[in-house]
C-alpha positions, 0 to 999 in steps of 0.5 A, spaced: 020 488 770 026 488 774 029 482 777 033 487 783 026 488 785 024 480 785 022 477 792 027 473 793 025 466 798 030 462 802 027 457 805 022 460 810 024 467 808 023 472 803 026 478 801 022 482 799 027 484 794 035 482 792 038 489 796 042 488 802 045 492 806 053 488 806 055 488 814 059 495 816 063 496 822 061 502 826 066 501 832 061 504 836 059 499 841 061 500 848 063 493 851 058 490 845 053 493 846 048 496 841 045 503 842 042 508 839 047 509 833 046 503 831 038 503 831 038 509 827 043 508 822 040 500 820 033 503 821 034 509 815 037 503 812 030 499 813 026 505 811 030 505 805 028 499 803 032 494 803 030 487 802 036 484 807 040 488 813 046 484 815 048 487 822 056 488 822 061 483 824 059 482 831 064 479 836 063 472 839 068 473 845 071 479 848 077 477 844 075 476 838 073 484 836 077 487 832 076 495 836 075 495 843 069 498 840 066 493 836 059 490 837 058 483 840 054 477 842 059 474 847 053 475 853 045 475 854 045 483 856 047 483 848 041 481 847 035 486 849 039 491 845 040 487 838 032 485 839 030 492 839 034 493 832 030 487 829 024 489 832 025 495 827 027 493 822 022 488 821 017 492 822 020 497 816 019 491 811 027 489 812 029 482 814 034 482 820 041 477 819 047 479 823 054 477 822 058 473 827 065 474 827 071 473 830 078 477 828 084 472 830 091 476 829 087 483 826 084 482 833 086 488 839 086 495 834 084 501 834 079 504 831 080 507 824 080 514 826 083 513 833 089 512 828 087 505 826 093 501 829 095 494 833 094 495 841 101 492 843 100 488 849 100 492 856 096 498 853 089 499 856 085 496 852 090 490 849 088 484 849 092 477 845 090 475 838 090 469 836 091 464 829 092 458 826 099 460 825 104 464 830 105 469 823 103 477 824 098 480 819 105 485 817 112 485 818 113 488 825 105 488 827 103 483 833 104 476 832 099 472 834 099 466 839 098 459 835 092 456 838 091 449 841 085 445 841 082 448 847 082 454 844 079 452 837 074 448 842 073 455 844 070 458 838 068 453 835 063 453 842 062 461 841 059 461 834 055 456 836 053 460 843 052 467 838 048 464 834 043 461 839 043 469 842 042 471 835 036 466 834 033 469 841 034 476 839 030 475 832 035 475 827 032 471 820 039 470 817 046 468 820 053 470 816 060 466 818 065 471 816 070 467 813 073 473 809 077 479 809 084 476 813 079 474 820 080 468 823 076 463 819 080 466 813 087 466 816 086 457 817 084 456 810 090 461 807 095 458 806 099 463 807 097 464 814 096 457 816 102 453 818 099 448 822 102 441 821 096 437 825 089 436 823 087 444 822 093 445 818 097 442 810 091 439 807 085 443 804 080 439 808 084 441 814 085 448 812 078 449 811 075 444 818 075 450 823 070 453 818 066 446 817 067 446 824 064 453 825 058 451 821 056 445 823 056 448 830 052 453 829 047 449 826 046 445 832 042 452 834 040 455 828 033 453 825 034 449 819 028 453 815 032 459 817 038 462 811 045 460 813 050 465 809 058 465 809 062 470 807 068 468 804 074 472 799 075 469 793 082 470 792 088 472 796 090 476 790 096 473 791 101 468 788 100 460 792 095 464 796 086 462 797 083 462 790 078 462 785 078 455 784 079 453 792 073 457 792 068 453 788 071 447 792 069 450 798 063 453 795 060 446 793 062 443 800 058 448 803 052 448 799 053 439 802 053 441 808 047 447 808 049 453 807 045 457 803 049 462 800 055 464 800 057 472 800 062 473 795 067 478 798 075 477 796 082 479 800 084 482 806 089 477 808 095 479 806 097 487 807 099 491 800 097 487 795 095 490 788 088 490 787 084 492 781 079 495 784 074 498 779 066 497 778 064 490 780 070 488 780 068 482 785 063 480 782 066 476 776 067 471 781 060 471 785 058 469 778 064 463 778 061 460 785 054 461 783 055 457 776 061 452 777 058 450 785 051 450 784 049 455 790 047 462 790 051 468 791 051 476 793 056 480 789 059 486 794 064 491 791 064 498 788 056 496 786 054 503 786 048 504 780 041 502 780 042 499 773 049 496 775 046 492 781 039 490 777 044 488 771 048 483 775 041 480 778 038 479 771 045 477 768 045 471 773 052 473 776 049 473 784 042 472 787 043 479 791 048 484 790 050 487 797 052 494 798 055 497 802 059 505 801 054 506 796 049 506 802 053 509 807 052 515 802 045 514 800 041 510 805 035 510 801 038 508 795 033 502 794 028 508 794 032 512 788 033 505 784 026 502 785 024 509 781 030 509 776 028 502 773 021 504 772 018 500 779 012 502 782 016 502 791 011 503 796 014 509 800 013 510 808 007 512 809 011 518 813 015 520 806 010 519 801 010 526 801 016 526 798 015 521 793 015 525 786 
């Protein structure tokens, strides 16, 4: 029997199995708004048979995008567009969860194939990063404007305006993207936080925004619904976030409702050595998972159907969330659903294909 291919319950929703598909930037959106190329390229997902899709890091406010081109949820006309995705997905077998996001200082860049780099301000389609600290992502990159309260006041609101589209739209499951160097990472980082006021020095003060952040977006998200937050696990770098601020973190979480935390690490520091490999992250889903007592999703490299069932069976994660390896193959669940001898109902509409 395979445990990837377990249904998954937490609190009233089921996941039909622990696949998920990780949230992937399309830098596709026009002013925010979902389109056909965002309903295909889910959709193929769903038909694949993943238990859970994860739209990307969605916006919470204009500025808090990572491209111009970056999907959002700062305004209701997001929200027929996002309905039409869901509507989809959940009618493909998948349950739909969506990313809220908000960039900080890696805000206002292009996207990867337009070049990538930081938009400098006075440039067309420029716009003013915000962060905890006055710090730049890099030496000789765009430093950000430290916020004020009225401006931590202002996410904080955002979330919890986001999320409330996002329970209009249909979605099943909210994430807090609290990973990869974005503004919820860059206040509990050490190295990108410099505040010396209630947001800033201390981890409890560090880490607020976020618990702010969560609390807020409570306030409108059902309680029998799933909560996740993403999180990197370790900045990879000497006095940076850890392991071990990570498991604290974690158990803090788990207290205050969160269901599950997705285990990602770095980004928060430009030209750091990773060593990247096969699961290379998962060891520390595994930590979080054992050490804090909730559930977690291992993401990395996680590329084989034996690879994702082992870190299932094994009990390093409860899900596992790919992402390349989904890209390259939507229908992964398919392929690996017949490799560990499980008998998966195909669509109809493909069925011929099967054998």
């Amino acid at each position: 029997m395979s445990t990837l291919f377990t249904p998954l319950q937490i609190k009233s929703v089921q996941l039909k199995n622990r696949i998920v598909v990780s949230p992937m930037c399309q830098y596709s959106s026009q002013d925010g708004f979902a389109n056909d190329w965002h309903l295909v390229h889910l959709g193929s997902r769903a038909v694949g048979g993943a238990g859970l899709i994860i739209l990307e890091a969605t916006g919470v406010s204009p500025e808090a995008r990572i491209t111009p081109d970056d999907l959002g949820i700062w305004k209701d006309e997001h929200v027929p567009g996002l309905q039409r995705i869901v509507s989809f997905l959940e009618a493909n077998g998948s349950v739909a969860g969506i990313q809220l996001a908000h960039a900080g200082r890696k805000a206002s860049h292009r996207s990867p194939w337009k070049g990538g780099s930081a938009l400098h301000p006075g440039e067309e389609g420029a716009w003013t990063t915000v962060a905890p600290s006055a710090i730049p992502f890099q030496e000789g990159g765009i430093t950000p404007e430290a916020m004020d309260q009225q401006g931590i006041q202002k996410v904080i609101t955002d979330f919890r305006n986001a999320a409330a589209r996002a329970l209009e739209a249909g979605f099943k499951v909210v994430e807090i993207h609290g990973a990869h160097g974005y503004l919820l990472h860059q206040f509990f980082s050490p190295l990108s936080n410099h505040r010396t006021d209630d947001y800033g020095g201390s981890f409890e003060n560090r880490i607020r925004l976020l618990l702010e952040v969560v609390a807020s977006v409570q306030e409108v998200w059902p309680a029998d619904y799933p909560l996740f937050v993403r999180i990197s696990a370790t900045d990879w770098v000497e006095d940076g976030w850890n392991e071990e601020d990570s498991v604290k973190l974690a158990q803090i979480l788990k207290d205050k409702g969160v269901d599950l935390i997705d285990t990602s690490t770095g980004g928060n520091v430009p030209k750091v050595r990773i060593p990247v490999g096969p699961g290379y992250q998962v060891k520390f889903s595994e930590k979080i998972r054992k050490e804090a007592g909730i559930m977690t999703g291992a993401v990395g490299m996680i590329t084989t159907p034996q690879e994702a069932e082992d870190i299932v069976a094994s009990g390093q994660a409860d899900v596992v969330l790919l992402a390349r390896q989904l890209l390259r193959d939507p229908y992964f669940p398919l392929r690996a659903a017949k490799q560990l001898g499980v008998d998966l109902e195909w669509p109809v509409q493909y069925q011929r294909a099967r054998d």
